[in-house]
N, C-alpha and C positions, 0 to 999 in steps of 0.2 A: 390317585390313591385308591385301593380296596377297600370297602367297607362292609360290613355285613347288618341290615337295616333291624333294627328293635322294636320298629311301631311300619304301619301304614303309611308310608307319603307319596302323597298328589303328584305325577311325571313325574317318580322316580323309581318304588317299588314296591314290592309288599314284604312283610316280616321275613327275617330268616332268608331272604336274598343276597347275594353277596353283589355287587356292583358295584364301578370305575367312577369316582367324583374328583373333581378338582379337589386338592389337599387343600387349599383355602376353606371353602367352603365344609369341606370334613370338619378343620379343624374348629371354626371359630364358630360354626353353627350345630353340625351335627354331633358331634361327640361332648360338647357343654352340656348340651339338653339330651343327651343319653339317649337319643334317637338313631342312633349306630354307635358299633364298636370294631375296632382297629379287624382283619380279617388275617386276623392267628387262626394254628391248628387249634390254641386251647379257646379260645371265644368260638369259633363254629361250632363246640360242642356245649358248652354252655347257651348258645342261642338258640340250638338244636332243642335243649332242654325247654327251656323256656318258649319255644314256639309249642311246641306238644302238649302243654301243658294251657301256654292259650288255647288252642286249640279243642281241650278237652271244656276246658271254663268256658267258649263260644260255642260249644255244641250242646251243652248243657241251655245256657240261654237263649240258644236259638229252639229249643224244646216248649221251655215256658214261655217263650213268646209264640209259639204257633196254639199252646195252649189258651194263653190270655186272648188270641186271635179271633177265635171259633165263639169264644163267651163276644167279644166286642161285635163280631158279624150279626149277631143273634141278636141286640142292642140294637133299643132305635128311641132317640133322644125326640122330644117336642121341645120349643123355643118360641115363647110366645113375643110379639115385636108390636107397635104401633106400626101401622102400616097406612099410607091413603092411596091415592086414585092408581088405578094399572099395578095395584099388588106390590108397589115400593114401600121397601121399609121405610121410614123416618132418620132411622140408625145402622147401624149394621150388625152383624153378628158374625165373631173373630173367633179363633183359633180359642182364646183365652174363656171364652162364652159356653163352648163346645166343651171344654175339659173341665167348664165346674159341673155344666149338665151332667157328663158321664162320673164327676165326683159323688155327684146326689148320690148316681145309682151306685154308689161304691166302687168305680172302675178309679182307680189314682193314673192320672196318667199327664206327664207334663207337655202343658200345651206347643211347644216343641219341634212334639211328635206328630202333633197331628197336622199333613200336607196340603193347608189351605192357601192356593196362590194368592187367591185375592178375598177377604171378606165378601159374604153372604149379603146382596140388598135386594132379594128379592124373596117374595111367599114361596112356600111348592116344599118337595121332598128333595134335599140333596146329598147322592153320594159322595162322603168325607173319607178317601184315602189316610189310615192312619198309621205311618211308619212305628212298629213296635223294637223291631233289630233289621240289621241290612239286608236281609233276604227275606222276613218276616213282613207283607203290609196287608191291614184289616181294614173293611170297608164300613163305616157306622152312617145307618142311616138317622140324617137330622131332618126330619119338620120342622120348619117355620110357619107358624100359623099367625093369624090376627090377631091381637091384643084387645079382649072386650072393654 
């Protein structure tokens, strides 16, 4: 069966695609959840619409997020920890630690976004890759210092 995709899906394709799916699968997954629509002349023109107009709404937010970028690069958060011998924290410091710090400084940002594979257990300055949109990421420098 033909379909023409609505949204983004993982191995299969992007918006405004038209592509060959088993009719099962069309029917009892993708077409319920409105994540494709049957591949008529009159839906490829309505999808048509409807992608261009994503399109204009992601280019727009991809704008403000290279803006909010540039302000989060410029940003450099301190985090003070209990730490004892060879500079190991006690505790750690997460993703969720990192987004109230940048909340002080008035940046709102959901912890989320920001790309920490593994909690912070050590002192020092580390670069914190922070996903703002899919081709948008800003780099915020964290210190972790001692705790007097």
């Amino acid at each position: 069966m033909e379909i023409i995709l609505r949204e983004d899906i993982d191995k299969l394709g992007a918006r405004g695609e038209v592509v060959k799916v088993a009719s099962g699968y069309a029917r009892n997954f993708l077409l319920p959840r409105r994540l494709a629509v049957a591949a008529t002349d009159s839906n490829r023109k309505i999808v048509e619409q409807e992608r261009q107009a994503h399109l204009r709404k992601d280019a727009k937010l991809e704008g403000e997020a290279q803006d909010l970028a540039k302000l989060l690069s410029a940003a450099a958060v301190t985090i003070r920890r209990k730490a004892g011998e060879n500079d190991q924290l006690f505790g750690s410091v997460t993703a969720s630690d990192i987004a109230d710090a940048l909340g002080a400084q008035h940046f709102t940002l959901d912890r989320r976004r920001i790309q920490l594979d593994e909690p912070i257990r050590t002192l020092g300055e580390h670069k914190i890759p922070v996903r703002l949109h899919k081709d948008v990421v800003a780099e915020v420098t964290v210190t972790v210092a001692r705790e007097e």
